[in-house]
mmCIF file of the N, C-alpha and C atoms, coordinates in Angstrom:
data_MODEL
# 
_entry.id   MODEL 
# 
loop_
_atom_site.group_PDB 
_atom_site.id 
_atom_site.type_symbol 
_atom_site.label_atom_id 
_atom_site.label_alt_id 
_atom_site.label_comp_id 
_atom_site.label_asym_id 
_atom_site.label_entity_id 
_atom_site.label_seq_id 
_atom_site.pdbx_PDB_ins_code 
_atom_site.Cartn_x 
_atom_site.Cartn_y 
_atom_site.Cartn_z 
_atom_site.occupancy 
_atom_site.B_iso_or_equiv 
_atom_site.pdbx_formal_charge 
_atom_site.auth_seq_id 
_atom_site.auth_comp_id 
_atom_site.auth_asym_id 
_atom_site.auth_atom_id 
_atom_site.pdbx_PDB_model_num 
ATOM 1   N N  . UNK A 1 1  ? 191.334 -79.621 13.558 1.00 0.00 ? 1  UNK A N  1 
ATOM 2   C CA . UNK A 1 1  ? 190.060 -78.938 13.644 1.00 0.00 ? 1  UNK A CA 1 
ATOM 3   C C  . UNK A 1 1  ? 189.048 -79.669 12.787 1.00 0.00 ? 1  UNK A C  1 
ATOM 4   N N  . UNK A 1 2  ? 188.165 -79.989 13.221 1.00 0.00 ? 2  UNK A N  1 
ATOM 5   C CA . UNK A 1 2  ? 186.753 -80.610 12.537 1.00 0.00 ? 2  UNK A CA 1 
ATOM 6   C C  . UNK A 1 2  ? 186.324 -79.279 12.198 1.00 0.00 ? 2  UNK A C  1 
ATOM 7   N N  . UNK A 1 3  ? 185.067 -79.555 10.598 1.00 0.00 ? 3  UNK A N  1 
ATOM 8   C CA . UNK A 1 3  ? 184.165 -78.721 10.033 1.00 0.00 ? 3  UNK A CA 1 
ATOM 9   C C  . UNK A 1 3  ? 183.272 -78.453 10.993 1.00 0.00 ? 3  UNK A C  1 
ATOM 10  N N  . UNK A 1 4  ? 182.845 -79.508 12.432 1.00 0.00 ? 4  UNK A N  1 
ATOM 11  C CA . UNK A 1 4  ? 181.820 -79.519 12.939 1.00 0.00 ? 4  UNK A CA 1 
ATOM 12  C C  . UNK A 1 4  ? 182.159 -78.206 13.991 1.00 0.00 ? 4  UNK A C  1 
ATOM 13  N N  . UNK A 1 5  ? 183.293 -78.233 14.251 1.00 0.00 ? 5  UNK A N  1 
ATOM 14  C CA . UNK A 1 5  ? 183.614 -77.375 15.550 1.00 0.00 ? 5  UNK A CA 1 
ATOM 15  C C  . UNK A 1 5  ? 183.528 -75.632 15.054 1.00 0.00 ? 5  UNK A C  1 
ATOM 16  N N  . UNK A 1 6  ? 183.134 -74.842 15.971 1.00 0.00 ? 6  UNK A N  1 
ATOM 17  C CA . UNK A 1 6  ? 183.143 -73.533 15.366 1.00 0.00 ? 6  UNK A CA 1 
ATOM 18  C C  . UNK A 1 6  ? 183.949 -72.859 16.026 1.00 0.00 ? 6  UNK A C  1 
ATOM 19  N N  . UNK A 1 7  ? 184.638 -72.373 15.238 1.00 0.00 ? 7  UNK A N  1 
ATOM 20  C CA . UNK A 1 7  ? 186.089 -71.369 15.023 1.00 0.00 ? 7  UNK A CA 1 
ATOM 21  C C  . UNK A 1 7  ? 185.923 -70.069 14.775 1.00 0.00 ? 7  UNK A C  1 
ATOM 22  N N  . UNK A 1 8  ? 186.595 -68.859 15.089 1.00 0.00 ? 8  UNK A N  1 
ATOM 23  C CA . UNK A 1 8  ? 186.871 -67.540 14.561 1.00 0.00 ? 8  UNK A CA 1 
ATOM 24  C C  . UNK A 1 8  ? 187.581 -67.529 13.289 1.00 0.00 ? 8  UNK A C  1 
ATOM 25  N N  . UNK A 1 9  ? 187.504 -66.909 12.117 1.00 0.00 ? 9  UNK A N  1 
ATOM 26  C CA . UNK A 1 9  ? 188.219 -66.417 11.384 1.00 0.00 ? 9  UNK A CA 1 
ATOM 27  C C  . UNK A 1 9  ? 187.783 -65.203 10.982 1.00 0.00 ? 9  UNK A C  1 
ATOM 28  N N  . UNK A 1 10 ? 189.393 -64.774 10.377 1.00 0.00 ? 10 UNK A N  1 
ATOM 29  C CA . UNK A 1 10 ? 189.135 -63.261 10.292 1.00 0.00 ? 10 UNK A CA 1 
ATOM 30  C C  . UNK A 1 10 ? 188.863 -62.851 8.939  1.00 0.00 ? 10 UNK A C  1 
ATOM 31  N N  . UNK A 1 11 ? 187.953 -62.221 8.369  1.00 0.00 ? 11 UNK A N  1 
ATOM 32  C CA . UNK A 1 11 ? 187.600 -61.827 6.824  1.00 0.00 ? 11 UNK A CA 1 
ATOM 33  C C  . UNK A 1 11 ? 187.342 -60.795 6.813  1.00 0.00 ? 11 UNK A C  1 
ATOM 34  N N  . UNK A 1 12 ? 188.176 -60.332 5.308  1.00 0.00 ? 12 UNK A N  1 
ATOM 35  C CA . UNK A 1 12 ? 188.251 -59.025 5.017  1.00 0.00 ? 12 UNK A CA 1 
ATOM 36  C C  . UNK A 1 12 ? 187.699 -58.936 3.415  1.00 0.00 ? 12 UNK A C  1 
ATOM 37  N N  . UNK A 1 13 ? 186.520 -57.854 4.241  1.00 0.00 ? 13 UNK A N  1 
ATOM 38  C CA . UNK A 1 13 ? 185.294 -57.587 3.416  1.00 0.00 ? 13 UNK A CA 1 
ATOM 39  C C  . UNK A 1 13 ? 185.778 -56.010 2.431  1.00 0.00 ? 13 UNK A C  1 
ATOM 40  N N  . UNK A 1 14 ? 185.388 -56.029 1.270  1.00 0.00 ? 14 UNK A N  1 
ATOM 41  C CA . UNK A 1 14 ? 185.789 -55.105 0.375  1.00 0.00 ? 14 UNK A CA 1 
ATOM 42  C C  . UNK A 1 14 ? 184.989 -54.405 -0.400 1.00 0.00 ? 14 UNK A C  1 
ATOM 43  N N  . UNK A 1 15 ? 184.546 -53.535 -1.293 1.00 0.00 ? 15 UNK A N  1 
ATOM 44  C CA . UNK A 1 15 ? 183.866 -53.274 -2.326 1.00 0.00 ? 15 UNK A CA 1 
ATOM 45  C C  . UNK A 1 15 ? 184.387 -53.444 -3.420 1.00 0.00 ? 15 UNK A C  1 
ATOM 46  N N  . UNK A 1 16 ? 183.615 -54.603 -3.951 1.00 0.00 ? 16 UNK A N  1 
ATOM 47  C CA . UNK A 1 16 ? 184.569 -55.085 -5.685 1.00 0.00 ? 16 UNK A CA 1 
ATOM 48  C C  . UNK A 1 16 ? 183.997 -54.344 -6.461 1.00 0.00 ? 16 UNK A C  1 
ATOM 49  N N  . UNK A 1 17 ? 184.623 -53.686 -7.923 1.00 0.00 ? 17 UNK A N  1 
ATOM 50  C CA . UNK A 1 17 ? 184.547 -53.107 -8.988 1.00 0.00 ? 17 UNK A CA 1 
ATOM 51  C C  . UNK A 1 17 ? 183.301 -53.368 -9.555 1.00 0.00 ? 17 UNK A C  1 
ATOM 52  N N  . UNK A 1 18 ? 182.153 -54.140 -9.555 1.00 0.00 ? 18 UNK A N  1 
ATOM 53  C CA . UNK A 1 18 ? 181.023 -54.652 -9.804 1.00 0.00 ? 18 UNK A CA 1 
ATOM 54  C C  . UNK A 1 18 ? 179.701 -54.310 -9.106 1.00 0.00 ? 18 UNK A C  1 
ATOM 55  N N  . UNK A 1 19 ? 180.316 -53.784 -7.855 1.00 0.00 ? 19 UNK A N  1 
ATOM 56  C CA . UNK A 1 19 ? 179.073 -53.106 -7.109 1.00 0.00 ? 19 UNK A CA 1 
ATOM 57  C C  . UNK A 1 19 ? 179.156 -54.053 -5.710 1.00 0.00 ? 19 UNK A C  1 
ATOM 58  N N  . UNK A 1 20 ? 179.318 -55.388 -5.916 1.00 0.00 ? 20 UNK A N  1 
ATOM 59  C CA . UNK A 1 20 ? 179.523 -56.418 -4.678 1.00 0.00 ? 20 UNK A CA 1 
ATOM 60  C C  . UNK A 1 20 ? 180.120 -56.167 -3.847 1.00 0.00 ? 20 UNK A C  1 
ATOM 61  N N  . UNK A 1 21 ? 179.986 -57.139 -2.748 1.00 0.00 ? 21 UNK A N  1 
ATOM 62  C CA . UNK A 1 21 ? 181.287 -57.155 -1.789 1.00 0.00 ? 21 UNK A CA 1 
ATOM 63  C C  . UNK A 1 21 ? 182.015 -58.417 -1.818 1.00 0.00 ? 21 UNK A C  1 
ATOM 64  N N  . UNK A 1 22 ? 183.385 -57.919 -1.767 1.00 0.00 ? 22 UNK A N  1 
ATOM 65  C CA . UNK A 1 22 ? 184.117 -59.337 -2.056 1.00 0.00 ? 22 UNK A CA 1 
ATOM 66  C C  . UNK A 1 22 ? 184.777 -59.972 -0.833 1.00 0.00 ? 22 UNK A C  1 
ATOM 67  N N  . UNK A 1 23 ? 184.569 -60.626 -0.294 1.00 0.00 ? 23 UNK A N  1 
ATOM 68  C CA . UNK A 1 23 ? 185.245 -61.490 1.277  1.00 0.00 ? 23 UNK A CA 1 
ATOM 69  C C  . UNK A 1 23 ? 185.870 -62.333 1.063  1.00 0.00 ? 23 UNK A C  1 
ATOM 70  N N  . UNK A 1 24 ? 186.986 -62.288 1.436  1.00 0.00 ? 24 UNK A N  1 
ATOM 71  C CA . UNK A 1 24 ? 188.344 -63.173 1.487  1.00 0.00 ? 24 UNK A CA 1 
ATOM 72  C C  . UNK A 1 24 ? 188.739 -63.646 3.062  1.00 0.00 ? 24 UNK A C  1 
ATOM 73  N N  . UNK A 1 25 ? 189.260 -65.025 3.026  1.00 0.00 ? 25 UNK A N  1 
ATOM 74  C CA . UNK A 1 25 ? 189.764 -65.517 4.115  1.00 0.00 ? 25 UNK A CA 1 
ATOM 75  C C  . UNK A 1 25 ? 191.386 -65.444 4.100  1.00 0.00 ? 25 UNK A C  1 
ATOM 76  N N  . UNK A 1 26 ? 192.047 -64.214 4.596  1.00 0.00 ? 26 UNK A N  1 
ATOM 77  C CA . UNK A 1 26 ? 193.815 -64.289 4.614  1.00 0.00 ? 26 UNK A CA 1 
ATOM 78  C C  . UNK A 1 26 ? 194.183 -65.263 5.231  1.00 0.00 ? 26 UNK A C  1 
ATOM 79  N N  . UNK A 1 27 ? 193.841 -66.246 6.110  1.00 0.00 ? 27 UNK A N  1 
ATOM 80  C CA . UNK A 1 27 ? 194.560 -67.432 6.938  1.00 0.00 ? 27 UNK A CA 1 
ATOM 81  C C  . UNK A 1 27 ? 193.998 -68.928 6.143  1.00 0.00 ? 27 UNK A C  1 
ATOM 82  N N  . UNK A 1 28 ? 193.117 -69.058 4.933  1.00 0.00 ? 28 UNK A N  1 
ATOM 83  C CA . UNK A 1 28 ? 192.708 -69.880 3.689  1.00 0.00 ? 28 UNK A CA 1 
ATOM 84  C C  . UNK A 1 28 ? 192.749 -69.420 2.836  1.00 0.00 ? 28 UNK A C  1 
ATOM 85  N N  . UNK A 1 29 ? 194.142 -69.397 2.311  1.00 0.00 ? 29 UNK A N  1 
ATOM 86  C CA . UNK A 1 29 ? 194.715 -69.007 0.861  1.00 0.00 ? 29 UNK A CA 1 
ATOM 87  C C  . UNK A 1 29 ? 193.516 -69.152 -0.367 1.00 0.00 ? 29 UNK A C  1 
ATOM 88  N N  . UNK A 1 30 ? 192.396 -68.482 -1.183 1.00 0.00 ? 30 UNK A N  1 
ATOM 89  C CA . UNK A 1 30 ? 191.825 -68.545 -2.148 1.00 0.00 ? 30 UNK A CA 1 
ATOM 90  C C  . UNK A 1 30 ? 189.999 -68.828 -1.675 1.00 0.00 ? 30 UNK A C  1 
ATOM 91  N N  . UNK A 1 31 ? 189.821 -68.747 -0.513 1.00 0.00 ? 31 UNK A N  1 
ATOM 92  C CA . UNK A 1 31 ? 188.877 -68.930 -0.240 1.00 0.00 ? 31 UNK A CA 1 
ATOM 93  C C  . UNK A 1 31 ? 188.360 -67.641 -0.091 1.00 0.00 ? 31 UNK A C  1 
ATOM 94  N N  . UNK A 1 32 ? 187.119 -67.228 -1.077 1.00 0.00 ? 32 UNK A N  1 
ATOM 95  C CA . UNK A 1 32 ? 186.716 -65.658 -1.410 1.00 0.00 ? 32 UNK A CA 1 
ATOM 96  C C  . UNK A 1 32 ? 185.256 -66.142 -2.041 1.00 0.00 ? 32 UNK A C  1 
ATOM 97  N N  . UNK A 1 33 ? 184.805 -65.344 -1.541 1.00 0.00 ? 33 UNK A N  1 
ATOM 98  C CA . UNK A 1 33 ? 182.906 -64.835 -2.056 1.00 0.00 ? 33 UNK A CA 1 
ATOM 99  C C  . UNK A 1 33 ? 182.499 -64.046 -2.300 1.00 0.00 ? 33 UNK A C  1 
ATOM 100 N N  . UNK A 1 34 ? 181.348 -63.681 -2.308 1.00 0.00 ? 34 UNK A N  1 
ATOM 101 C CA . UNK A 1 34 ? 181.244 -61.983 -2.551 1.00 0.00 ? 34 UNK A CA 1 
ATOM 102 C C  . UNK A 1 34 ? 179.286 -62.108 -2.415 1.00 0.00 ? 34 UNK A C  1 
ATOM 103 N N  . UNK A 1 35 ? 178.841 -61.289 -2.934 1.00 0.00 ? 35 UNK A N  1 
ATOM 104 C CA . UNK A 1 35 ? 177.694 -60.527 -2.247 1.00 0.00 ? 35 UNK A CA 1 
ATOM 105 C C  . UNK A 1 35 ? 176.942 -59.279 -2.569 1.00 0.00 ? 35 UNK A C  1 
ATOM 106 N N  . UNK A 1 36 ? 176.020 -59.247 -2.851 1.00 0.00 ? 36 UNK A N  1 
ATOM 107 C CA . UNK A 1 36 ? 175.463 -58.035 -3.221 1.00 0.00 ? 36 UNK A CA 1 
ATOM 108 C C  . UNK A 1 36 ? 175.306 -57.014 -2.129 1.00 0.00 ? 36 UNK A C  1 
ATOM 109 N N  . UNK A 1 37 ? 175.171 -57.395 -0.709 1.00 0.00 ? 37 UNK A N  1 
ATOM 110 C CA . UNK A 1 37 ? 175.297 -56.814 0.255  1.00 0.00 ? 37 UNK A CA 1 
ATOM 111 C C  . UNK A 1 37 ? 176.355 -57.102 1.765  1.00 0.00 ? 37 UNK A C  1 
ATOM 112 N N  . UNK A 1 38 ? 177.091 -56.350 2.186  1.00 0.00 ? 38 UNK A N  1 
ATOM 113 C CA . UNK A 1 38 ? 177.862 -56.985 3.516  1.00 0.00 ? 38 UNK A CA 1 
ATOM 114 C C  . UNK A 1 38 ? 177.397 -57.858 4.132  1.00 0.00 ? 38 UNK A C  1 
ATOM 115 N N  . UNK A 1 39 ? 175.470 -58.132 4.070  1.00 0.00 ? 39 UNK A N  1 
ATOM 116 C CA . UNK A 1 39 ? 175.034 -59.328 5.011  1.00 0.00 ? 39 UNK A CA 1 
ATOM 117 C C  . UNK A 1 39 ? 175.132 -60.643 4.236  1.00 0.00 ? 39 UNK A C  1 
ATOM 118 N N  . UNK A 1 40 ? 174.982 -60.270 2.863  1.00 0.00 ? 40 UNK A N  1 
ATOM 119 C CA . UNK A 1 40 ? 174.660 -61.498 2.223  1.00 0.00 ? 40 UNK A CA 1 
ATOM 120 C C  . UNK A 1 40 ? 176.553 -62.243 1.729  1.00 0.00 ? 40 UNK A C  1 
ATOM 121 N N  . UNK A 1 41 ? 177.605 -61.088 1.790  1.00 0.00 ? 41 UNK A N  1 
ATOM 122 C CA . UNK A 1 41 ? 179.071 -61.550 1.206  1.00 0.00 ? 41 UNK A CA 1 
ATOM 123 C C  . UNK A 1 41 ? 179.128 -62.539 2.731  1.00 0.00 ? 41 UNK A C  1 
ATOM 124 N N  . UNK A 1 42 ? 178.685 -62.156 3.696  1.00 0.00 ? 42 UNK A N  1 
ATOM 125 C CA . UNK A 1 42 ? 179.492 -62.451 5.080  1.00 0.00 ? 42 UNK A CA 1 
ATOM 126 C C  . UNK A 1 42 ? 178.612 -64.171 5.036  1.00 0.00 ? 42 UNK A C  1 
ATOM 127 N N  . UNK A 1 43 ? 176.992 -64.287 4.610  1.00 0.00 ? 43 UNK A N  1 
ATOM 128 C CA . UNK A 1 43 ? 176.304 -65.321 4.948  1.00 0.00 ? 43 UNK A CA 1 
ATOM 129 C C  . UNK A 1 43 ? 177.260 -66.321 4.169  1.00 0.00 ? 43 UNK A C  1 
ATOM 130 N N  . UNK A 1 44 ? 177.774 -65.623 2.445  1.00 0.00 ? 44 UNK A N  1 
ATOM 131 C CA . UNK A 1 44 ? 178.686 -66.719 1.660  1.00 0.00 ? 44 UNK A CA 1 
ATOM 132 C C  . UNK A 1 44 ? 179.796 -67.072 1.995  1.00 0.00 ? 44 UNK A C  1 
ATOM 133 N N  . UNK A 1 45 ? 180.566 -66.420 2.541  1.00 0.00 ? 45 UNK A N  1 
ATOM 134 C CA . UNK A 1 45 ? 181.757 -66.412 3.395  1.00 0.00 ? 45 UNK A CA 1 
ATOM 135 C C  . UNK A 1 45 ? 181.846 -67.594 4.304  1.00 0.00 ? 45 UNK A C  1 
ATOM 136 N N  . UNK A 1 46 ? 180.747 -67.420 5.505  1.00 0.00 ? 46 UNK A N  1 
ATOM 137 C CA . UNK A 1 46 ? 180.690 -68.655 6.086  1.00 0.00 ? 46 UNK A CA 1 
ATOM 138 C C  . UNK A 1 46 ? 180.320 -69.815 5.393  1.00 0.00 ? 46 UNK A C  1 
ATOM 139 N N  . UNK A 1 47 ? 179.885 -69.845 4.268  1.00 0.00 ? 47 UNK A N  1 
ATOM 140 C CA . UNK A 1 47 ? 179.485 -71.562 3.768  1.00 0.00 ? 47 UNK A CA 1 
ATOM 141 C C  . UNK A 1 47 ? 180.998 -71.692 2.928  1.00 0.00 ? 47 UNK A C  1 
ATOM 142 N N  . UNK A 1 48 ? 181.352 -70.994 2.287  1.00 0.00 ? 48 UNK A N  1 
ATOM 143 C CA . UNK A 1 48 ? 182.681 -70.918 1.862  1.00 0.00 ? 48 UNK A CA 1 
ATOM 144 C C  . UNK A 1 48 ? 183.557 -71.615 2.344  1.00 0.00 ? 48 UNK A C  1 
ATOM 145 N N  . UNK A 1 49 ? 183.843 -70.982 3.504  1.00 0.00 ? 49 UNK A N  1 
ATOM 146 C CA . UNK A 1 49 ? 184.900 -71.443 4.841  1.00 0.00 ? 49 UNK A CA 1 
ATOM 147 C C  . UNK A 1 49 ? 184.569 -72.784 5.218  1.00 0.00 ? 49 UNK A C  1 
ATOM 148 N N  . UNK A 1 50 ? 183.642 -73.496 5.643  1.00 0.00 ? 50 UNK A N  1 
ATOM 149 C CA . UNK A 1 50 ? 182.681 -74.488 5.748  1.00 0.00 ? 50 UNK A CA 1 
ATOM 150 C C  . UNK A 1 50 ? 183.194 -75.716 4.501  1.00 0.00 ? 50 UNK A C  1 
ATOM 151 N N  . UNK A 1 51 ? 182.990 -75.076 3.690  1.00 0.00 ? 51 UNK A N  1 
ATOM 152 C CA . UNK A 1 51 ? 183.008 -76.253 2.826  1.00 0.00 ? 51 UNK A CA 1 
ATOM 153 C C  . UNK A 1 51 ? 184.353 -76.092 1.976  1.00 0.00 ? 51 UNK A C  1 
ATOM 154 N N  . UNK A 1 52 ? 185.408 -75.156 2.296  1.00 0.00 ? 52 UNK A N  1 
ATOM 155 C CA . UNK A 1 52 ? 186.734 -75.527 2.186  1.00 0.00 ? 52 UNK A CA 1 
ATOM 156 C C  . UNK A 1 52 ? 187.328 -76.050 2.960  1.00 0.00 ? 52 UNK A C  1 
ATOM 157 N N  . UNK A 1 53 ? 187.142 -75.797 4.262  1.00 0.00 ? 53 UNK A N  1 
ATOM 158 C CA . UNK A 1 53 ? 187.685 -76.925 5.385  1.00 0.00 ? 53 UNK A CA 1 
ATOM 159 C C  . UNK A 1 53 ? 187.604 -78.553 5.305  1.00 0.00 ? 53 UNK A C  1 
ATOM 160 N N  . UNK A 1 54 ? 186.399 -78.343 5.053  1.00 0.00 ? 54 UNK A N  1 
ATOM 161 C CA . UNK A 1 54 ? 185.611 -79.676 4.551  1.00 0.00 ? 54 UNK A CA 1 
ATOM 162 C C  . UNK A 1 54 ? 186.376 -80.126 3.316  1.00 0.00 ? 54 UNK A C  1 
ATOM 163 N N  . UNK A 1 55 ? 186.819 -79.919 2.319  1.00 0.00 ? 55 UNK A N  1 
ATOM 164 C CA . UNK A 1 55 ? 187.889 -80.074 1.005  1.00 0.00 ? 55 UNK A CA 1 
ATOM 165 C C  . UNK A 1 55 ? 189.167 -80.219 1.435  1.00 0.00 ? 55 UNK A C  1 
ATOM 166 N N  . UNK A 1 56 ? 189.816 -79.752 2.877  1.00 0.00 ? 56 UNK A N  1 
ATOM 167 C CA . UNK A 1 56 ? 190.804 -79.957 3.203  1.00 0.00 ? 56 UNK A CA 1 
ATOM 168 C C  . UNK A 1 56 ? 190.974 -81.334 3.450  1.00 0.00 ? 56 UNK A C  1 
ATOM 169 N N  . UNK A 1 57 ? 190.306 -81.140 4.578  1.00 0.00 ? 57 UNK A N  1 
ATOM 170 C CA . UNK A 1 57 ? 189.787 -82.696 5.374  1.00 0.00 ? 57 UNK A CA 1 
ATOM 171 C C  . UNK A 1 57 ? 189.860 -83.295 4.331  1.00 0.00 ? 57 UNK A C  1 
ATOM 172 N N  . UNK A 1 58 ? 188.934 -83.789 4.296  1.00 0.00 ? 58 UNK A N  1 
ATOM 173 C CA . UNK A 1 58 ? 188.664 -85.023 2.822  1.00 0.00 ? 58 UNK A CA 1 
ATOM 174 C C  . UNK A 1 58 ? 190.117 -85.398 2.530  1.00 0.00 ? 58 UNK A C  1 
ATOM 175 N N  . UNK A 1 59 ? 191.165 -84.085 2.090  1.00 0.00 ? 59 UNK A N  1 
ATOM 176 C CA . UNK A 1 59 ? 192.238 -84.519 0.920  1.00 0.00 ? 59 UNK A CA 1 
ATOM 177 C C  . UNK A 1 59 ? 193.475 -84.478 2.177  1.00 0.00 ? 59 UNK A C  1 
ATOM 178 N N  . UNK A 1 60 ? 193.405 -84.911 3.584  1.00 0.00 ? 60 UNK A N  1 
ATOM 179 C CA . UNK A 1 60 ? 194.139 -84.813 4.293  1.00 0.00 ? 60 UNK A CA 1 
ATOM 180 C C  . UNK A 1 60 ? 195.011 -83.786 4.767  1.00 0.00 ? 60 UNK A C  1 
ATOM 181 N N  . UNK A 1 61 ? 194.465 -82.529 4.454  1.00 0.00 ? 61 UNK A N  1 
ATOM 182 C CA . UNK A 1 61 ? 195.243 -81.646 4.155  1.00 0.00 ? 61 UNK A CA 1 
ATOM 183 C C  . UNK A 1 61 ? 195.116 -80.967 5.903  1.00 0.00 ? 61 UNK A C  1 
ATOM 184 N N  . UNK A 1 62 ? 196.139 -79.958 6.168  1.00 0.00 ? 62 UNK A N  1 
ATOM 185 C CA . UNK A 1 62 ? 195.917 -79.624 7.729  1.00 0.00 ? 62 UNK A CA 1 
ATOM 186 C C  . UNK A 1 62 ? 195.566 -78.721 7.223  1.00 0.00 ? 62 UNK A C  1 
ATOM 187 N N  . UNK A 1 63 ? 194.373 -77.553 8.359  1.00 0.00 ? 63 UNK A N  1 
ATOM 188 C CA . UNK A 1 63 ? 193.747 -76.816 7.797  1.00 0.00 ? 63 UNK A CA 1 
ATOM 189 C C  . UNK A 1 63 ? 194.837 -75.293 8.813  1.00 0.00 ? 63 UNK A C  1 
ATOM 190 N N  . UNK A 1 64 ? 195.015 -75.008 8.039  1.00 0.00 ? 64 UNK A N  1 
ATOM 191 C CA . UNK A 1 64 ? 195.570 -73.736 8.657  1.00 0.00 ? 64 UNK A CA 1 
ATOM 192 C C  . UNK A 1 64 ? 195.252 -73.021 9.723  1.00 0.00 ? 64 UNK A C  1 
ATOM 193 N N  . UNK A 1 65 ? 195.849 -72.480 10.564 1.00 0.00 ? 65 UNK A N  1 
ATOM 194 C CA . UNK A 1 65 ? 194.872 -71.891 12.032 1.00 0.00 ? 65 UNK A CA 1 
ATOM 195 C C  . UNK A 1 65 ? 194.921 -70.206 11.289 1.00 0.00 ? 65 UNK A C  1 
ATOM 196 N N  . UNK A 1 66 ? 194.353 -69.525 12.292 1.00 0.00 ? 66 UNK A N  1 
ATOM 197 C CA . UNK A 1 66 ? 194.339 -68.430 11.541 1.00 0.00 ? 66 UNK A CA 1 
ATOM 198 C C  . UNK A 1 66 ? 194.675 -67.536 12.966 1.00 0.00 ? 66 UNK A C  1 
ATOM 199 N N  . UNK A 1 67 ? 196.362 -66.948 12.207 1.00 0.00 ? 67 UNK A N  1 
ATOM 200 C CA . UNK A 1 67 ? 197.000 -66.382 13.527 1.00 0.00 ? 67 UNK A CA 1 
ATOM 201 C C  . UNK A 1 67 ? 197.444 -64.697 12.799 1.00 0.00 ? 67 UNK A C  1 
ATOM 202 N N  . UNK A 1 68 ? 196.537 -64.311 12.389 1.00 0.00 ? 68 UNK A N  1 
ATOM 203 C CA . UNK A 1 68 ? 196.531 -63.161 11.542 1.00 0.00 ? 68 UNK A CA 1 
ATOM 204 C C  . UNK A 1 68 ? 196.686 -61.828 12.872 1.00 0.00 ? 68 UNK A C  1 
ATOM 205 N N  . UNK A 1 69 ? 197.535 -60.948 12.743 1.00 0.00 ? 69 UNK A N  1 
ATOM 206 C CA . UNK A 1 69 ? 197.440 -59.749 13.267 1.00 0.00 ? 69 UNK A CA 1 
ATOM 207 C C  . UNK A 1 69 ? 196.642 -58.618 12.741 1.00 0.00 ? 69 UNK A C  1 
ATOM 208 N N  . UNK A 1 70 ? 195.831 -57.564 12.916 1.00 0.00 ? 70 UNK A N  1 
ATOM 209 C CA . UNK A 1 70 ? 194.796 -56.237 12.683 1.00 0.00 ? 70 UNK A CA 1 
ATOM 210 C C  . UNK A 1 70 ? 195.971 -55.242 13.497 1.00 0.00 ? 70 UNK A C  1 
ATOM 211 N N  . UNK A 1 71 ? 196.246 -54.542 12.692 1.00 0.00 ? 71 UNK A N  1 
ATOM 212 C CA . UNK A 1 71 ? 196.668 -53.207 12.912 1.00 0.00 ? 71 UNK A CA 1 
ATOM 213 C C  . UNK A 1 71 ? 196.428 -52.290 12.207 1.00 0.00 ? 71 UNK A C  1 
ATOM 214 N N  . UNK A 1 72 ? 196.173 -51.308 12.458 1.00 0.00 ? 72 UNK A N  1 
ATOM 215 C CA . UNK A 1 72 ? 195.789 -50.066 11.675 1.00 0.00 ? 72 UNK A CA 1 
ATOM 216 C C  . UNK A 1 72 ? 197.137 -49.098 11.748 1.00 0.00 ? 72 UNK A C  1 
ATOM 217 N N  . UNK A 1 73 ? 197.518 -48.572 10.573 1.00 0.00 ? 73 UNK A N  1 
ATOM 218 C CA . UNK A 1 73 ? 198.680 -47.948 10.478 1.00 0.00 ? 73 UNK A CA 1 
ATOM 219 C C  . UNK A 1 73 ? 198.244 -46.293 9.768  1.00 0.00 ? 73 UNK A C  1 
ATOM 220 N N  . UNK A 1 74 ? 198.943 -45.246 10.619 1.00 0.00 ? 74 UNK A N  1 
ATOM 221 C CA . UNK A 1 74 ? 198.627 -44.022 9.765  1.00 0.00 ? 74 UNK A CA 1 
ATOM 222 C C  . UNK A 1 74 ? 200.022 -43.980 8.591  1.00 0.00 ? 74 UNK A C  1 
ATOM 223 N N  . UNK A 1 75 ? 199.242 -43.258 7.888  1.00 0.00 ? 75 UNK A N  1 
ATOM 224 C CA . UNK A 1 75 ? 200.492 -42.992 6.616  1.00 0.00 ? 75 UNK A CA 1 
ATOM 225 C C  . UNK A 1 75 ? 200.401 -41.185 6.555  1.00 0.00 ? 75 UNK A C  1 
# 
């Protein structure tokens, strides 16, 4: 996968202890942003993603696909 090509990934957006929102990529281990608002965690998110791919690349690294399942479970 090239940085250039555009991809789905799935991010899971949170309310951090600080008032922010914190967005994490589960299929890019450590790649997380955050945000004063859901529009603005999601705008960092994508440059995030962007320019960790881009850090992969560079260091030859394969970039993970992102084959994540969403289920909602009652308890």
């Amino acid at each position: 996968m090239s940085s250039t090509e555009s991809h789905l990934r799935q991010v899971v957006i949170a309310p951090g202890e600080d008032g922010y929102f914190v967005a994490e990529v589960p299929s890019l281990p450590g790649c997380i942003s955050q945000g004063r608002t859901r529009a603005e965690a999601i705008a960092n998110i994508r440059e995030a993603i962007t320019l960790f791919i881009e850090a992969l690349e560079a260091q030859g690294t394969p970039v993970p696909e992102d084959t994540l399942e969403r289920q909602l479970v009652v308890v």
